[in-house]
N, C-alpha and C positions, 0 to 999 in steps of 0.2 A: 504494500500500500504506500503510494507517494502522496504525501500533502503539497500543494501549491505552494509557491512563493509565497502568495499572500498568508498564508495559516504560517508558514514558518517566520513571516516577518512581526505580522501579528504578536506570535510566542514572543519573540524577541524584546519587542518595544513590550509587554506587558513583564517581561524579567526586568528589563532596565527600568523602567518605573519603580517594580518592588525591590528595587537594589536602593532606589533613593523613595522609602515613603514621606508622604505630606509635603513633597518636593512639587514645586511645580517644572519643568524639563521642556526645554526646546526641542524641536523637531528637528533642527542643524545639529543639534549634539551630538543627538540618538545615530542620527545618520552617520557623523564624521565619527563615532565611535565604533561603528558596527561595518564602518564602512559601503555602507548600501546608501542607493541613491534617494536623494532627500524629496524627490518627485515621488516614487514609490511609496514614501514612508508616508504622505500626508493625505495619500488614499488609504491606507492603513490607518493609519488614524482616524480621519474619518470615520470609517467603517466600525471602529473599537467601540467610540464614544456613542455610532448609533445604538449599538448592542450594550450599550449600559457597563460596558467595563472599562472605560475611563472616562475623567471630565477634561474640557477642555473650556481655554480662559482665553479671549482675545486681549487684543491691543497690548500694549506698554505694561512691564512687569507678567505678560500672561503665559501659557506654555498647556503642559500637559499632564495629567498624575492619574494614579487610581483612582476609580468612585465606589471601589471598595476593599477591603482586605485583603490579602493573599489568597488567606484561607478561604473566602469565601466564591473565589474564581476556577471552578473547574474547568479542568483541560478540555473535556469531553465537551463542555457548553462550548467554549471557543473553538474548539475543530468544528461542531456541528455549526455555529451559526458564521464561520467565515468558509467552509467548504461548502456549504451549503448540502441539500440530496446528495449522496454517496452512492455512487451507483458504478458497480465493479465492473458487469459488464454491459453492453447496449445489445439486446437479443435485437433491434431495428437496424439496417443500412439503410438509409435516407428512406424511403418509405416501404420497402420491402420488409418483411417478416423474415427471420432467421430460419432458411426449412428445417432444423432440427427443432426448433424452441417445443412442440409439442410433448417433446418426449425427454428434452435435456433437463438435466438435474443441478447443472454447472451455478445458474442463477442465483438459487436456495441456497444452495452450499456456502457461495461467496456472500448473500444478504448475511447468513451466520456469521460466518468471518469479520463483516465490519460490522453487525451487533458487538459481536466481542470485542472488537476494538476501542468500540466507543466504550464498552463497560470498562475494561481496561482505563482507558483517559475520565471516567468518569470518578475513580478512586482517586487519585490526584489532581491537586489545588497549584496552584501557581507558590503557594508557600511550599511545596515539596519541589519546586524547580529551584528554588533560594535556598538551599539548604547550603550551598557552600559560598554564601553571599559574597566573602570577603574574596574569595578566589576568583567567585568571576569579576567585581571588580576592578584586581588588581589589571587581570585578562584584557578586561576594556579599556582602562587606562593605559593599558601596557600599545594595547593593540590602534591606539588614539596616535599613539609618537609618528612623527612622520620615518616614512621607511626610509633606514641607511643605507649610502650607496655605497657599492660594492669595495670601496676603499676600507671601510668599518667607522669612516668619521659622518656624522650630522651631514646634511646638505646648508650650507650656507645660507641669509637670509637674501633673496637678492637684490643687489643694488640699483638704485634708480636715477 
């Protein structure tokens, strides 16, 4: 099972929030932290604060946090409502019926499979993704430096 960019980036910006609670966080942060483009991340965004798992503060001083606790953010709720229907495989090609589907089992089988998946995400909270708070952190802050060039010294600031 592959989740989309968006459920992985989603995860992401909802870790980095509960890294900093009661914080309000820029969307340029999150991005130059994680490295992912800051276009992508403010339709993710978007999309969080529809589904009621972050708020979001305009203008001057404003940014982005949880609108609720770790603990109270299941994974399972955020895979299901940024993936939206889950559906393994397509028994339709554009308006044609699959000629097996009457008799294929493959469908059922794989509907179980992502049940289980989501039961699976639906055991853990965004607080069990924090559990090594300080590490990932560091990780982000580590991973924020700009890359060394291959000499092993800083790039220089450049002159103007």
């Amino acid at each position: 099972m592959e989740l989309t960019f968006y459920t992985d980036y989603s995860l992401r910006v909802l870790m980095y929030l509960g890294m900093r609670p009661g914080k309000l966080c820029l969307i340029s942060d999150i991005a130059r932290d994680y490295r992912i483009s800051r276009n992508h991340l403010v339709k993710v965004v978007h999309g969080l604060a529809r589904g009621g798992f972050i708020a979001t503060y305009r203008g001057r001083g404003g940014g982005v946090t949880l609108a609720r606790k770790p603990e109270e953010i299941r994974l399972g709720d955020v895979v299901r409502y940024t993936e939206g229907p889950i559906r393994p495989v397509t028994c339709f090609h554009g308006a044609e019926l699959c000629v097996i589907t009457p008799a294929c089992t493959l469908p059922a089988i794989l509907s179980e499979a992502v049940e289980n998946f989501l039961a699976t995400l639906d055991r853990y909270t965004l607080a069990d993704l924090l559990a090594h708070r300080r590490h990932l952190a560091r990780l982000l802050a580590k991973n924020a430096e700009p890359p060394r060039p291959r000499n092993g010294r800083r790039a220089e600031s450049p002159t103007r």
